[in-house]
N, C-alpha and C positions, 0 to 999 in steps of 0.2 A: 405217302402211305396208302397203301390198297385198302378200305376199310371195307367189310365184307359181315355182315352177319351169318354166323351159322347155327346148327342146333344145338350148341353147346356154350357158346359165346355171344352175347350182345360187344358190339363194338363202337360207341358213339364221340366224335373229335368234337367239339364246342369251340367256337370262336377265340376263345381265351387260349386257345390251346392245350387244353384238359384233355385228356383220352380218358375215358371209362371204359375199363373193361369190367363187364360182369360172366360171373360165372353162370350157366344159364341150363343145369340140368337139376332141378330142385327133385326129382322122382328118384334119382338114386344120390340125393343129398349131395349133390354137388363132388364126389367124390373125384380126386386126380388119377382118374384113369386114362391109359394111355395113349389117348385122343384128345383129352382134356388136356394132359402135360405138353404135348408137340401142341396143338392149337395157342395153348398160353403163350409156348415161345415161342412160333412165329411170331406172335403179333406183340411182343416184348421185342424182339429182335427187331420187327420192322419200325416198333415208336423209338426204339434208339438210333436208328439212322434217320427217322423224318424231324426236318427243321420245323416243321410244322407243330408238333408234338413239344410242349413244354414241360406239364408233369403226367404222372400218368396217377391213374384212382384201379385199383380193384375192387370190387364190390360182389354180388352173389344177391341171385334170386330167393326165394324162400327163405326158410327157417333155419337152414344152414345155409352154413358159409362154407365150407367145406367137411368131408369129416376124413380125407386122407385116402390114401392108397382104396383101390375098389380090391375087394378083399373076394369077389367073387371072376374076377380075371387071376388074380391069384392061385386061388385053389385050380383055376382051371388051366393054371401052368404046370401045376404037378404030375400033371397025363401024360406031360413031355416023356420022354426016354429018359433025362437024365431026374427026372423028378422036379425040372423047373428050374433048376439052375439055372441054364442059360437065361432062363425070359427074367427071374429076378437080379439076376446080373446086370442085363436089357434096361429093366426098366427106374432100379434105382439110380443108375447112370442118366440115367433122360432126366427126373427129379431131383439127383442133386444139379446135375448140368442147369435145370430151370433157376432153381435156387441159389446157385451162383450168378447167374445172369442178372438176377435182380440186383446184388450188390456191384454187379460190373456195371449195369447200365447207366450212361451217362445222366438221364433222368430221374430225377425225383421219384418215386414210386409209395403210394400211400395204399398201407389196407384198411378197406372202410368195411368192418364185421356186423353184421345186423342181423346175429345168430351166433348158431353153435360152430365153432374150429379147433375139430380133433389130429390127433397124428399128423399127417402129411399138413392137413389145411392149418394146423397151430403151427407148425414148420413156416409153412406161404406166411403168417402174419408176422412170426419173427422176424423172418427176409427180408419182409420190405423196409425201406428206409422209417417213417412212419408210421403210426398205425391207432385208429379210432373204433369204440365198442359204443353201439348202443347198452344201454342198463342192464335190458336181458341178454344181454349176449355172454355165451360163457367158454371155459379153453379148457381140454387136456390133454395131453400126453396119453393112453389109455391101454397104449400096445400090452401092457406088463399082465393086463388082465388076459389075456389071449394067449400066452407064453411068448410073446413077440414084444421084447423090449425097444422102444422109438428109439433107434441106436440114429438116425440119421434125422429125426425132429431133434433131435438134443444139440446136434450142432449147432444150429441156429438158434434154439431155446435157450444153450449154456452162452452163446453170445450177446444176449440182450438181456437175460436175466441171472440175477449172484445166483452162485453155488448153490448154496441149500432151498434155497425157491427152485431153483432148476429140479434137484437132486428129489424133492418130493413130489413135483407133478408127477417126476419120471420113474418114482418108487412105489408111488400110491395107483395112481393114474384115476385117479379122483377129477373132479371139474373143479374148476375155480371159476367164480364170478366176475363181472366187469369190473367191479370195483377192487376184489382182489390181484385183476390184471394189470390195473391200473397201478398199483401202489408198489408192487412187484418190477415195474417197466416193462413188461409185456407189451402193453399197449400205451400211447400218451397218456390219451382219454378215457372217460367214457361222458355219454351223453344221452338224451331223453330219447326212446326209438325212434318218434317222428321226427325229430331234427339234425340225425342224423349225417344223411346224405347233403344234407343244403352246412351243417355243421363245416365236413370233409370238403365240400366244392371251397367253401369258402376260404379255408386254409391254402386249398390249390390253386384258389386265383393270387394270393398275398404272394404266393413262389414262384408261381408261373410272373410273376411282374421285374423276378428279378433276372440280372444279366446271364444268360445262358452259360455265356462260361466260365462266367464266375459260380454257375450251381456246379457244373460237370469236373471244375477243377476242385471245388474244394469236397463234394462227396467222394471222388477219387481217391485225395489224399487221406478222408476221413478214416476209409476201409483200410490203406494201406498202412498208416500211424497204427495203427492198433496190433500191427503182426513184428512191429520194431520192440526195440528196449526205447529207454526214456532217452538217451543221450541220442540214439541213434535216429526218435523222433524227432525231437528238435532240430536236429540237422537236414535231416529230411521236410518238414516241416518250414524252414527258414526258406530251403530252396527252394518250394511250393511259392510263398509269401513273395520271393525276389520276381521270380519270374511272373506272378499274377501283378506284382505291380506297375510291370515292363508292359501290360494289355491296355489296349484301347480304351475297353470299359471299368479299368480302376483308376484310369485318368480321368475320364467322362464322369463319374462317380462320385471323384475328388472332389471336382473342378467344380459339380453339383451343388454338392455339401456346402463348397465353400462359400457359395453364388447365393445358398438357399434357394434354389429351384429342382426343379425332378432332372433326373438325369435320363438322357435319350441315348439309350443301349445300342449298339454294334454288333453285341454277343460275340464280342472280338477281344 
């Protein structure tokens, strides 16, 4: 993996094989604007092809974390001839595009929030596989206030959270708090702001330990279970299980367990 810092992105790989991404424009709050959105996924696309790469952390400078769509690229789409059609067309395609990629990506992917994440940026923490709040840190929905209903944070916010929790971020578009994030399943955690970051590493080195393809097989199948019926998961499901048993490192694993010693991965 090309690791590259720019003025939007901090990009740092750690021996464990952690990749931190942070988000790295705190003056206009971190916002996913359309340089922000292609930057992210580059460098998501390219920690999914690097072996080097075991789980990856999102994180963000300042006091947000993100707050969503730049809302002043927006309006300055509507100068267009068609009134912005096309570029909103443009650019909700790039963000859902990003946002699926998180769930396709073979890696682990954790959001670590140590702020505020509205709209778009509470969409990005949905997304990820995991995801940890500092105390202050807080979420909404907020579109409704603007006449812009978060028609496309709701996908991912109705996928991680029940109905009626979903249904009132995305009715009120109020904030909720880390603890209300938490209880909700928004988020796992939440945690003290200073411990934060060493909090999230640490959960990323206990994953990053384990066998590579045993994370990429069974996150795979996680996403896909979920769009079957129940009979058609379990079938699905068993096949997953037959064929992960048939790998190198469910034998190495076994073989570990049974020995009582650490088992020495192949990520095969």
């Amino acid at each position: 993996m090309n690791i590259e810092n720019n003025s939007i992105l901090n990009i740092h790989l750690n021996p464990e094989g952690i990749l931190r991404i942070v988000l790295n424009n705190p003056k206009s709050h971190n916002t996913l604007s359309e340089k922000m959105i292609l930057s992210l996924q580059q460098s998501l696309d390219d920690a999914a092809s690097d072996e080097k790469v075991r789980v990856v952390i999102i994180a963000a400078e300042g006091s947000t974390f993100s707050a969503g769509h730049d809302l002043k690229e927006m309006k300055a789409g509507r100068l267009d001839p068609d009134k912005g059609k096309s570029y909103f067309n443009k650019i909700m395609l790039q963000c859902s595009t990003l946002m699926q990629s998180i769930v396709t990506n073979p890696k682990p992917i954790i959001a670590e929030v140590n702020g505020t994440a509205t709209a778009a940026g509470c969409q990005l923490v949905a997304s990820c596989d995991l995801a940890y709040a500092s105390v202050s840190a807080r979420f909404a929905t907020p579109g409704v206030n603007i006449g812009l209903f978060c028609s496309t944070p709701m996908v991912a916010l109705s996928r991680s959270v029940a109905n009626k929790h979903s249904m009132e971020m995305l009715l009120t578009g109020e904030f909720i708090s880390s603890d209300k994030a938490a209880q909700i399943g928004l988020i796992n955690e939440n945690v003290k702001d200073d411990s934060l970051q060493k909090y999230v590493l640490e959960k990323a080195i206990i994953i990053s330990q384990k066998s590579k393809m045993t994370l990429k097989t069974g996150k795979k199948a996680f996403y896909k279970q979920l769009e079957l019926t129940l009979s058609q998961a379990y079938e699905f499901a068993s096949d997953v299980m037959v064929n992960n048993m048939l790998k190198l490192d469910a034998e190495e694993g076994i073989d570990a367990f049974l020995e009582k010693r650490k088992p020495s991965w192949q990520d095969k």
